[in-house]
N, C-alpha and C positions, 0 to 999 in steps of 0.2 A: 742185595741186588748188585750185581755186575756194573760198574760203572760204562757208557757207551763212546765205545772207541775215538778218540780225537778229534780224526778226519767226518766221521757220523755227527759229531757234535756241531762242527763247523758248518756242514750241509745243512742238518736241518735248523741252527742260527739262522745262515741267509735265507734261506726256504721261507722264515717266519718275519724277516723282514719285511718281504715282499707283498704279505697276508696284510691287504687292506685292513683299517681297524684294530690290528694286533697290537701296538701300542699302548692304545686306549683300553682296551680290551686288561692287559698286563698290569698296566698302571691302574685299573681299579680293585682286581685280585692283589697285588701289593698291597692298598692303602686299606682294601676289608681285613686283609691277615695281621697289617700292625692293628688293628682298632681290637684284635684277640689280648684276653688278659695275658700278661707275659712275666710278671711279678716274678713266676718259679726258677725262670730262665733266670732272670739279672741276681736274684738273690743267690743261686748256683755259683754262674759268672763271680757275682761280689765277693760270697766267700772265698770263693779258691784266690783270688785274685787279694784279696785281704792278707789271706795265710804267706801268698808267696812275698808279700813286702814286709810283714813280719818277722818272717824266717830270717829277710838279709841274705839268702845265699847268692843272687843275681847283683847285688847289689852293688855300685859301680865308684869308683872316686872320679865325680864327674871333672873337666878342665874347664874354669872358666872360660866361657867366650869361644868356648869348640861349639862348633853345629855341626847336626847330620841330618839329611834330610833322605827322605824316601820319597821312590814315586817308581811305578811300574813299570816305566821303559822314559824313551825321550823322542818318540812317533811324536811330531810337530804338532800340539793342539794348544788350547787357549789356555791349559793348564800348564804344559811343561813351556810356551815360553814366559809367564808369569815365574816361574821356578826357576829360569836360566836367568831372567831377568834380575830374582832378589838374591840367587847364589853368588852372581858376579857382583854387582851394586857391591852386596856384604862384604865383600874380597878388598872391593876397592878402597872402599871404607876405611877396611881394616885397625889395627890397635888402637886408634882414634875414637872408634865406637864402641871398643872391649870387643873387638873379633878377633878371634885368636885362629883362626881356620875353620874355615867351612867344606863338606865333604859331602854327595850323593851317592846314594849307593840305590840299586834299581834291580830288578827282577830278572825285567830280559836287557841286554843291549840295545836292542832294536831301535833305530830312527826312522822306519818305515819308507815312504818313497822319498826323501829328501834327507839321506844319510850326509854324517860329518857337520849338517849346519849349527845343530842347537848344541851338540859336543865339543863341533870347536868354537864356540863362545867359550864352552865351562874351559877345555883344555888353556885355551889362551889367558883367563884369569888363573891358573890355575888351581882350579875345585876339584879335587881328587874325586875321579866315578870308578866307582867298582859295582861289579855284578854279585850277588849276593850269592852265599855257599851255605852250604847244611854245614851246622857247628854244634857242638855237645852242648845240653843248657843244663840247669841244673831239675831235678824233678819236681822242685814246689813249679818253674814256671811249665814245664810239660803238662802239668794239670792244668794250669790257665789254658795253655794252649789246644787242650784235650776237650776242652767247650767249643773248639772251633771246627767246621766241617775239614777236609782233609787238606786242600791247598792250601788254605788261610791257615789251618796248623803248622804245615811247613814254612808259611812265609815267615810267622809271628816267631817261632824259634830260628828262622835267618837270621831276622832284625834283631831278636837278640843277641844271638853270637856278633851282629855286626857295634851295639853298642858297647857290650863289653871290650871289644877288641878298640873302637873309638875314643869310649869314657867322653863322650858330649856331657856340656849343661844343657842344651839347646836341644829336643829332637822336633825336627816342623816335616810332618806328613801330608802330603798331600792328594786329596781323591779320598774318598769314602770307608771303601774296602782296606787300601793303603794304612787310614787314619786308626782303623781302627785294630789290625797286625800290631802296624808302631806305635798305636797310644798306648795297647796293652805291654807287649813289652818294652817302653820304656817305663812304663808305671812300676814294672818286675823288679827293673831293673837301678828305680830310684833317680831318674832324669829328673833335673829339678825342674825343666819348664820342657811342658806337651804342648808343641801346638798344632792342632787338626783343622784342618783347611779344608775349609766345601767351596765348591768351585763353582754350582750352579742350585738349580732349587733341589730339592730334598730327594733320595733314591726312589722314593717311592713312584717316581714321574718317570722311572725308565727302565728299558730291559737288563739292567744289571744290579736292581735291587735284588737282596738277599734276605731270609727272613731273621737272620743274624745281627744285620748291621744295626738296628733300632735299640735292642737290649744291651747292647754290647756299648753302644754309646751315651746311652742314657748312662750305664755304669758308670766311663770314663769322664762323664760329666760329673758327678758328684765327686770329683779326686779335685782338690783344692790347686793341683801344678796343671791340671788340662785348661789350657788356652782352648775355646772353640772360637774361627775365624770365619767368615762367607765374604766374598766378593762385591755384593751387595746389599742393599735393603730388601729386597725382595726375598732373596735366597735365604738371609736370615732368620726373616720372619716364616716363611715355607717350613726351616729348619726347625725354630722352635716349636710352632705347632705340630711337625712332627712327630717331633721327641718330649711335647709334652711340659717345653721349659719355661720359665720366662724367658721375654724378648732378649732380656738385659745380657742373660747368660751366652749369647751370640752375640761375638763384634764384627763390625763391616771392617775389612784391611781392603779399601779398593785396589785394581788394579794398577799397577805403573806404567808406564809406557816411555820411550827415549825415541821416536822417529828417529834416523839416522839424517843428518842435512844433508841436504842437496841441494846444488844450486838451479838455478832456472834453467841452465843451459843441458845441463845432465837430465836434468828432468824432461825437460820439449823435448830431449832423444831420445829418450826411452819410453815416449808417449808417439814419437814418431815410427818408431824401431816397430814396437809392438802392432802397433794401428795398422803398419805396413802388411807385416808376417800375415796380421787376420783379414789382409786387402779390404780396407774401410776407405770410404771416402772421403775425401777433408774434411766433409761437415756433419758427416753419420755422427749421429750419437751410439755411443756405446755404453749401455748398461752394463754392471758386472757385479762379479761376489767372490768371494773368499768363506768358503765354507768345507767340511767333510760331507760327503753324500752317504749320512746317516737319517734314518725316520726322524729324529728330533728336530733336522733342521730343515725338514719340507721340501725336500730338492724336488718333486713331483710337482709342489706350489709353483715353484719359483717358475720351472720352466711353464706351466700354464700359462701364469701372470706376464713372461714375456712375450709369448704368443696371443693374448690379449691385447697387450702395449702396442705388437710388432701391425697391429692391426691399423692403431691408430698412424702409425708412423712407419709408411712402408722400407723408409731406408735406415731405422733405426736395426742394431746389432747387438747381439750379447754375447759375454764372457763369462764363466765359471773356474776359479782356479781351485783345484782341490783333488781328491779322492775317496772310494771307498766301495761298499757293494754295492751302489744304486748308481752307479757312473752310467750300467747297460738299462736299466729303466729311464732313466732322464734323456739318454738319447732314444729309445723308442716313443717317446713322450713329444719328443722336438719333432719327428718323421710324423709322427699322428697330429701335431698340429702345423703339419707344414712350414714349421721354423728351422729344420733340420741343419740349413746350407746359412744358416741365420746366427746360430750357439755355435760356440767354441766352448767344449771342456778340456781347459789348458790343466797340464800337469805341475803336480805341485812343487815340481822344481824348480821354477817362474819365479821368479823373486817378488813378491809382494808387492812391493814399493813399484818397479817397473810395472806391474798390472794394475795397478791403483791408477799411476799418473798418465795411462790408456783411458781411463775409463773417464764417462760425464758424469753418471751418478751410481750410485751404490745400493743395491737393493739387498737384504736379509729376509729369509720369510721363516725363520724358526721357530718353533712352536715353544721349545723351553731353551733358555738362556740364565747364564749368570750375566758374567759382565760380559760381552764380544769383544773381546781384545782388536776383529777385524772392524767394527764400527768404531773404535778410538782410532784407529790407524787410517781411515779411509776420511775422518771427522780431519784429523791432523795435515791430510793430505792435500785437505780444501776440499774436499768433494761433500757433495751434498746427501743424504741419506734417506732414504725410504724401509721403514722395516713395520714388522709385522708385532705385537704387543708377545712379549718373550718373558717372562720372569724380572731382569733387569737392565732390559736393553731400554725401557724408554730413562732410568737413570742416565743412562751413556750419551745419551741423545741432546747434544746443544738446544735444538728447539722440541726436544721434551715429547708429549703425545702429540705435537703437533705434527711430526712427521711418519707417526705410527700409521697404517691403514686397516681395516679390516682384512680378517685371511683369507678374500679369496681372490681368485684373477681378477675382475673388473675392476674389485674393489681401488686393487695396489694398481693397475693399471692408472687408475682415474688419478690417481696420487700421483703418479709421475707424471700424465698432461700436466698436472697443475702446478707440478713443482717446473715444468722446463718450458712453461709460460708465464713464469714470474721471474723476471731476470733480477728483482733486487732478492728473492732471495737466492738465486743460483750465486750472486755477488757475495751474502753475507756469509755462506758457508768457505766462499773463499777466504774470507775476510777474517771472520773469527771463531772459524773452526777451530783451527791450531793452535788458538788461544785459549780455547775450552778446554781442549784435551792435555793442554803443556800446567792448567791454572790445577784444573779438577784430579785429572789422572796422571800426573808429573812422574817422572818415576822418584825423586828424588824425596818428594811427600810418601811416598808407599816404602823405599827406606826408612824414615823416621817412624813412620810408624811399629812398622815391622820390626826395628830397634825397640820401641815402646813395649810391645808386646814380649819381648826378649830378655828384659829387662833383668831378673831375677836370675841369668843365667851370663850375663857378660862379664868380662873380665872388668876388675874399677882398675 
């Protein structure tokens, strides 16, 4: 069969995001296709993949305390600034920790609507990024790679050309599809520590499951150097039952986080700045979020729930900083509930921090989550939280399911009266937010850890 053209491909993508229920729909033909025996696939998979570490032909003289890490682009999401976050940390580190150099290599370049931010962090530590090139491998991993449908075959022989040209002890992939290109050829290739990083719950929950990814990783899990990582408890657990494993076999490496300081006086400016630009009135509350307007994270929800809220509190305001294809649904959503001149969807080249210290409380309505990187940041900020039960967002969460709501408009609506008529706790999230997020998601513990996990691969 003809594979369909690009531009086709891309069309009927967004076509299908649009498709009420298709999510749902996706996600349960995924989870019926893994419950298919698969035994022939992995034992397939295991052989060839046995033979090619046998052979030795890929096989690398790794350098203690070199890492390389993969990941598909550096388009700003909760995955690549986790990645920017532990490239640089590692950098800083350095020979201290047995870090001999750390290096990204990535698919596309792409930064999406907010080019140069998360590149020049890496640039500035300097973390070598290269974009990845078609390189000769040798033919035991070509048959590894020959189990794989056609883009993943090409990436998986990238990543190899990129580790031999490297020689890493370390390779840490992150993302699913990623993990599992680079878990297999670094396994080709004789990396003494794989570590594959799941970022939220398990693929089966979203439109870019493959029916690849589950055999393919279960294999990489029985290789004695594959580290598997998750984010959270939730995503772990999701994962193991996925794949069938024990719990044990999945570890939580939470999130890190480092808020940037700011003092009071930068901050009431750019709380003033912002509030101005969206002409709010001294004492409008402004709800807001930081999210992608993807199916997973309920952008449809959210904007209902504030037309709900805007109900109770006719001068109450909201904000969205983000992007994606349901930017032009959420605003036909605001016009049909009459919130239209009410939301602001600010672009995501808004600096975070500046739309946080605008905002009074912070609302999430996603339906699957790892960790939110934007609920530690908004927790850090002092701001109070309302979200919706996600995978591992009520871990992130200072006061825990107590600030979760049910997912629909009234629900979270009723949740923020209660939260902005209770002034001790509007106080306490100022109070010891920042404290939760600096104790729990530090970033300097998510180094140590991460060093933990690395371990068999640093320099002494």
């Amino acid at each position: 069969m003809t594979p369909l053209p690009a531009r086709l491909r891309t069309a009927l993508g967004r076509a299908l995001l649009h498709m009420p229920g298709f999510g749902a729909a996706f996600s349960a033909a995924a989870a019926a296709w893994d419950r298919l025996p698969g035994a022939r696939a992995e034992r397939a998979l295991a052989a060839a993949l046995a033979a090619a570490r046998a052979s030795g032909a890929a096989r690398i003289d790794p350098v203690p305390g070199r890492v390389l890490m993969f990941n598909w682009w550096l388009v700003p999401g909760g995955a690549e600034r986790q990645l920017v976050n532990t490239a640089v940390g590692l950098v800083r580190r350095g020979a201290a920790a047995g870090i001999e150099r750390v290096a990204l290599a990535l698919d596309s370049p792409s930064e999406g609507e907010r080019p140069g931010v998360l590149g020049a962090e890496l640039a500035a530590a300097e973390v070598g990024v290269e974009v990845l090139v078609p390189a000769p491998v040798p033919a035991a991993v070509q048959r590894v790679a020959a189990w794989l449908p056609g883009t993943a075959r090409a990436r998986m022989m990238r990543m190899a050309g990129a580790i031999a040209r490297h020689r890493p002890a370390v390779v840490h992939a992150w993302q699913d599809s990623t993990s599992v290109c680079a878990g297999l050829a670094a396994a080709c290739c004789g990396v003494p520590v794989v570590v594959l990083s799941g970022r939220n719950l398990s693929p089966r929950r979203f439109v870019y499951w493959r029916p690849w990814l589950r055999p393919a990783l279960r294999v990489l899990a029985g290789l004695p150097e594959v580290r598997l990582v998750n984010n959270s408890e939730a995503g772990a657990a999701d994962y193991a039952d996925w794949l069938g494993l024990d719990h044990r076999r999945i570890g939580v490496l939470r999130n890190g986080v480092a808020p940037a300081a700011r003092d009071r006086d930068a901050q009431a400016e750019a709380r003033r700045r912002l509030r101005a630009e969206l002409g709010l009135a001294a004492q409008a509350r402004l709800i807001g979020s930081v999210f992608r307007f993807y199916p997973e994270k309920r952008p449809l929800l959210w904007v209902r729930a504030a037309a709900a809220y805007a109900a109770r509190d006719p001068a109450a305001r909201f904000a969205v900083v983000g992007w994606g294809p349901l930017a032009g649904a959420m605003r036909a959503e605001a016009r049909r509930a009459g919130i239209a001149e009410r939301l602001a969807l600010l672009p995501a080249k808004v600096p975070v921090a500046d739309a946080l210290a605008a905002m009074d409380a912070f609302l999430l309505t996603s339906e699957r989550e790892g960790t939110p990187n934007v609920v530690l940041e908004a927790q850090a900020a002092g701001l109070p939280v309302i979200a919706t039960e996600a995978g591992g967002t009520a871990e992130a969460l200072r006061e825990g399911r107590a600030a979760l709501a049910a997912p629909t408009p009234e629900a979270i609506a009723a949740a923020l009266a209660v939260l902005f008529a209770d002034p001790a706790r509007l106080a306490a999230a100022r109070a010891l937010g920042p404290g939760f997020v600096a104790e729990r998601y530090g970033l300097a513990r998510m180094l140590d850890e991460t060093l933990a996990v690395y371990r068999p691969g640093l320099a002494r």
